[in-house]
MIFI-896194 format. One record per residue: residue number from 0; z negated, y, x of N, C-alpha, C in turn. Coordinates in steps of 0.001 Angstrom, whole numbers, plus 524288, in hexadecimal, padded with zeros to 5 digits. Each point is the difference from the previous one (the first is absolute). Layout:
REM MIFI-896194
+-----+-------+-------+-------+-------+-------+-------+-------+-------+-------+
: pos :  n.c3 :  n.c2 :  n.c1 : ca.c3 : ca.c2 : ca.c1 :  c.c3 :  c.c2 :  c.c1 :
+-----+-------+-------+-------+-------+-------+-------+-------+-------+-------+
: NUM :     Z :     Y :     X :     Z :     Y :     X :     Z :     Y :     X :
...
+-----+-------+-------+-------+-------+-------+-------+-------+-------+-------+
This chain:
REM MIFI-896194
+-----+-------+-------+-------+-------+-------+-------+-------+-------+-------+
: pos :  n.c3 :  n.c2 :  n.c1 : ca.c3 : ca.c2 : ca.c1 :  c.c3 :  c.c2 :  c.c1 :
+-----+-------+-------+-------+-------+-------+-------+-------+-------+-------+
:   0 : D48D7 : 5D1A9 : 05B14 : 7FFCF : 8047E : 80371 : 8006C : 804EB : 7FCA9 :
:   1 : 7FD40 : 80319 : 800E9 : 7FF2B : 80619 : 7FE34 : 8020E : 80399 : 8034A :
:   2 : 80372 : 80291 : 7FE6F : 801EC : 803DF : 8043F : 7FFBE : 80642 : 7FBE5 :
:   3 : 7FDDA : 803CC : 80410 : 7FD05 : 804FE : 7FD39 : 802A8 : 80370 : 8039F :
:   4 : 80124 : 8031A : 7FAC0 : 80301 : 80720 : 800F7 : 7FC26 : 80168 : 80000 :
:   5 : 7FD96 : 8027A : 803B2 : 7FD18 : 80633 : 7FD80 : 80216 : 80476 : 801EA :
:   6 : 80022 : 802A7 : 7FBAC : 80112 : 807B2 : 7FDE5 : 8013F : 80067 : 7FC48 :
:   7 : 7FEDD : 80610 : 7FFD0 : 80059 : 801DA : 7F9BB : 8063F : 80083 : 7FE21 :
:   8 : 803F3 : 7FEAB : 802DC : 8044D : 7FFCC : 7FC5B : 8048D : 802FF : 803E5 :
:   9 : 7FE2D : 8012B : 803EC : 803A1 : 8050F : 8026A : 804BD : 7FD2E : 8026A :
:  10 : 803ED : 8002C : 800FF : 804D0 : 7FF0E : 80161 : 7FFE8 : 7F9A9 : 804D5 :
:  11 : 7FCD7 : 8034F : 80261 : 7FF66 : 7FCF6 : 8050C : 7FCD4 : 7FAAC : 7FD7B :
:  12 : 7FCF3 : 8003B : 7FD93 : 7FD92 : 7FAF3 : 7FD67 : 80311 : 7FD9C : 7FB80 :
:  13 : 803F1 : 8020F : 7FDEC : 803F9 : 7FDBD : 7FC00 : 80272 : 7FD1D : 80469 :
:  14 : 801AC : 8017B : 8052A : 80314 : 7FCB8 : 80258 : 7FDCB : 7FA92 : 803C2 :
:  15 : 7FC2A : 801B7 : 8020B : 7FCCF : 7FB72 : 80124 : 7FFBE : 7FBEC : 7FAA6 :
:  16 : 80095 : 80152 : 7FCE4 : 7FF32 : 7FCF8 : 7FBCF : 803F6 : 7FC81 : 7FFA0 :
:  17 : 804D9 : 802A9 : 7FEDE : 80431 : 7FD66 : 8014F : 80030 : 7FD56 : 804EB :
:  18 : 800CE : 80157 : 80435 : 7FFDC : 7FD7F : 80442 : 7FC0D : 7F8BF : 80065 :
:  19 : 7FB9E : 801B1 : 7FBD2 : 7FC26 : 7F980 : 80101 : 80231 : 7FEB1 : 7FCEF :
:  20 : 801AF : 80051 : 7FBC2 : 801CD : 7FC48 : 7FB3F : 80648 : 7FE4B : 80293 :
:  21 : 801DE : 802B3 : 80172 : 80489 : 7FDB0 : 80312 : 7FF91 : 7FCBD : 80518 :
:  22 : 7FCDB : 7FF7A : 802A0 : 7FC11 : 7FCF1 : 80404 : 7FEFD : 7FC86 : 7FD46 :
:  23 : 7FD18 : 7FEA8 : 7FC80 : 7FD5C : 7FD24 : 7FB5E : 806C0 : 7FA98 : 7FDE1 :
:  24 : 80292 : 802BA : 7FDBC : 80513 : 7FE8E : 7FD9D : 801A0 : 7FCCC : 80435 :
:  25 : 8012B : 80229 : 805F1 : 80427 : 7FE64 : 80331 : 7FAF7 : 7FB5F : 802B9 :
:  26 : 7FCCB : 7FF79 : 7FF76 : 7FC4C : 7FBE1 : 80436 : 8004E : 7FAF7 : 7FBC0 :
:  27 : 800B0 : 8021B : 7F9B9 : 7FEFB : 7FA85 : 7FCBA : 7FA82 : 7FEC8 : 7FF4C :
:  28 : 7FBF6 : 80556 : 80100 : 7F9B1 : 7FE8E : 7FFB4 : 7FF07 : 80301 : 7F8DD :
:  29 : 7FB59 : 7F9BE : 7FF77 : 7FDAE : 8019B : 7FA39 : 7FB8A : 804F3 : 802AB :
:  30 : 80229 : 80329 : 7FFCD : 7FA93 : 804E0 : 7FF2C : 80172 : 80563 : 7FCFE :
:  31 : 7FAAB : 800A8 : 7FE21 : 8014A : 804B5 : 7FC6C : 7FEB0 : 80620 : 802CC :
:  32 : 80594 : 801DB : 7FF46 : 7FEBD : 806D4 : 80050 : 7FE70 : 802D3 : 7FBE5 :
:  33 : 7FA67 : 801BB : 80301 : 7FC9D : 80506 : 7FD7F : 8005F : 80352 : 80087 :
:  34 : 800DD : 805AA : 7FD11 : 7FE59 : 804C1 : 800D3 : 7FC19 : 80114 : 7FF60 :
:  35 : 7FBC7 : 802A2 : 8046C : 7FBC1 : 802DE : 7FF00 : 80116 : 80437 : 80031 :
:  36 : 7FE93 : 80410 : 7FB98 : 7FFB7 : 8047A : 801EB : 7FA00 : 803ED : 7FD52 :
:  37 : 7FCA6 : 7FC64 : 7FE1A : 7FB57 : 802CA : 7FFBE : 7FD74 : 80118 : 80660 :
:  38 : 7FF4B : 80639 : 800F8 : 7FFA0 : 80224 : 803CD : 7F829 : 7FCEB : 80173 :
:  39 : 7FE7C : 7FD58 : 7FDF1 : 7FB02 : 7FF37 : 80031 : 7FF24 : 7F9CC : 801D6 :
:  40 : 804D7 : 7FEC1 : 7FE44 : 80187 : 7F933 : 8033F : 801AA : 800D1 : 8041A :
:  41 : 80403 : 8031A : 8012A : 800B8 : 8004D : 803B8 : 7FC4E : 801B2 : 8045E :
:  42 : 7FD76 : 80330 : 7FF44 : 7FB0B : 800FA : 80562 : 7FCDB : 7FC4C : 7FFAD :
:  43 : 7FE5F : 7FCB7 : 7FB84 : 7FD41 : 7FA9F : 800DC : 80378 : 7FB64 : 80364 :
:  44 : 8042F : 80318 : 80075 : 80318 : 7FBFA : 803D1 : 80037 : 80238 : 805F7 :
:  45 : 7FC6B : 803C5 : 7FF9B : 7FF92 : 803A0 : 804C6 : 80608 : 801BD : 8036A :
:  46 : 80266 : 8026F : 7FC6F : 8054D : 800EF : 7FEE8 : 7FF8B : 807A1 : 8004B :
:  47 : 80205 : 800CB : 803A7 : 7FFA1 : 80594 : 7FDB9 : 80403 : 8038B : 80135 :
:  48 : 8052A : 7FDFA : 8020D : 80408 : 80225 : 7FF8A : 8040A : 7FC49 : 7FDCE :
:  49 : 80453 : 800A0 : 7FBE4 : 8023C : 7FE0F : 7FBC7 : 8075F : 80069 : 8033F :
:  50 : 801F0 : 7FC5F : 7FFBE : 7FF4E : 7FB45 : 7FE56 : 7FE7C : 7FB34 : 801D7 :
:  51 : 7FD0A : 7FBBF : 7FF0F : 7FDF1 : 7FCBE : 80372 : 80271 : 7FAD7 : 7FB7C :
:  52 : 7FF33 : 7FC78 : 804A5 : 8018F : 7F98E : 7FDD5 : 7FB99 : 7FC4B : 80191 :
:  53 : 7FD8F : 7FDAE : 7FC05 : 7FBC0 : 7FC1E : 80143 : 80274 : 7FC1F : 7FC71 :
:  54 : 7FE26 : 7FC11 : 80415 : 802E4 : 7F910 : 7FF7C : 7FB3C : 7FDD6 : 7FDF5 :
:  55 : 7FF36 : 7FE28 : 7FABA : 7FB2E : 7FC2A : 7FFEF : 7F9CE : 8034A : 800BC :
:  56 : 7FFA9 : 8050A : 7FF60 : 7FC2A : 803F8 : 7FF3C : 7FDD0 : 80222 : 80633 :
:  57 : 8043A : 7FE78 : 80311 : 80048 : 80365 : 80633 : 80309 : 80168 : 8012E :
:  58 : 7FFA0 : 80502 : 80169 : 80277 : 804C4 : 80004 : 80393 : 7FD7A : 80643 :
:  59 : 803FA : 7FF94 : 7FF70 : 805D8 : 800CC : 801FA : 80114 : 804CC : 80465 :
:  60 : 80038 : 804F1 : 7FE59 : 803A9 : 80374 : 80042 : 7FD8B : 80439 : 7FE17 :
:  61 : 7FF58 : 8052F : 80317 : 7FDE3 : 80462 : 7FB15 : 80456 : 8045F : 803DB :
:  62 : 80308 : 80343 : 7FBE3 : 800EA : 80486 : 80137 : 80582 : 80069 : 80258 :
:  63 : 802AC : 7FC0A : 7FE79 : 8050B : 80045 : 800B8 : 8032D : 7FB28 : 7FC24 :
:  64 : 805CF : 8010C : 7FF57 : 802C0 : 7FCEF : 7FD64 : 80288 : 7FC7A : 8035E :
:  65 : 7FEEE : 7F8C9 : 7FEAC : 802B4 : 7FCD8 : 8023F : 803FA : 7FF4F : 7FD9D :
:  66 : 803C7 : 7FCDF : 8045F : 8052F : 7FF01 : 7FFAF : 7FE6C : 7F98A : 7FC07 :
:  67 : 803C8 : 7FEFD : 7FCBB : 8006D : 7FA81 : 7FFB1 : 7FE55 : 7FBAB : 802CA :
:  68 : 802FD : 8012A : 803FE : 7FF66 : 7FCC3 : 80574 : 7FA12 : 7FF3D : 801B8 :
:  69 : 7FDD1 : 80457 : 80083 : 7FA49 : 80070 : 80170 : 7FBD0 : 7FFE1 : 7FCCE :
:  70 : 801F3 : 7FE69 : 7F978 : 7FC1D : 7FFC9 : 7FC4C : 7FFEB : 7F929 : 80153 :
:  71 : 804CB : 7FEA7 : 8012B : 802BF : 7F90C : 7FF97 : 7FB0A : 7FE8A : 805A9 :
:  72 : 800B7 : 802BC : 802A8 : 7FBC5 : 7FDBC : 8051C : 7FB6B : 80018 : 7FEF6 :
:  73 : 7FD43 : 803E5 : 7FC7D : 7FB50 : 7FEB8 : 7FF45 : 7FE87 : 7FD4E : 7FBF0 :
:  74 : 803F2 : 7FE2E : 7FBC2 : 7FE5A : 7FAE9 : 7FBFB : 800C2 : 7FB22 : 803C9 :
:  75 : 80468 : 80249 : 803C6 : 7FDD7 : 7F79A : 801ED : 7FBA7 : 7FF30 : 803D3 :
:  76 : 7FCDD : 805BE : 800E4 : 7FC7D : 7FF2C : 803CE : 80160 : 80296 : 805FF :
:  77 : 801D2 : 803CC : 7FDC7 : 801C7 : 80231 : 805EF : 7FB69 : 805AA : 7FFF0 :
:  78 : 800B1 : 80307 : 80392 : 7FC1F : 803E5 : 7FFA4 : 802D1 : 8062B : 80015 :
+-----+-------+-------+-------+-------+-------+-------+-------+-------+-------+
């Protein structure tokens, strides 16, 4: 499993960041957290407000920071 930050670095995407890798830790799943933050992947991810979370190269979430809790629902398949 692939699990993807995208933004360029700004506060709110440092913490989403944290938030999946701690999602990630507490579920016991092999998947790797990515940062994207080339602004040119990201609109190929048709992404255009930051920060967004894509699971496996589909976009999740755009434009707000999840909780743990709600990064944890959408790795096991929640929406």
């Amino acid at each position: 499993m692939k699990v993807q930050i995208l933004g360029m670095g700004c506060a709110k995407c440092k913490l989403l960041e944290e938030h999946a890798k701690a999602a990630v830790l507490e579920l016991g799943l092999a998947a790797e957290v990515e940062k994207v933050s080339d602004p040119d992947a990201i609109m190929d991810m048709g992404v255009m407000m930051t920060p967004a979370l894509a699971v496996d190269g589909v976009v999740k979430s755009v434009g707000k920071v999840l909780t743990k809790d709600q990064v944890a629902a959408l790795l096991q398949g929640g929406k």
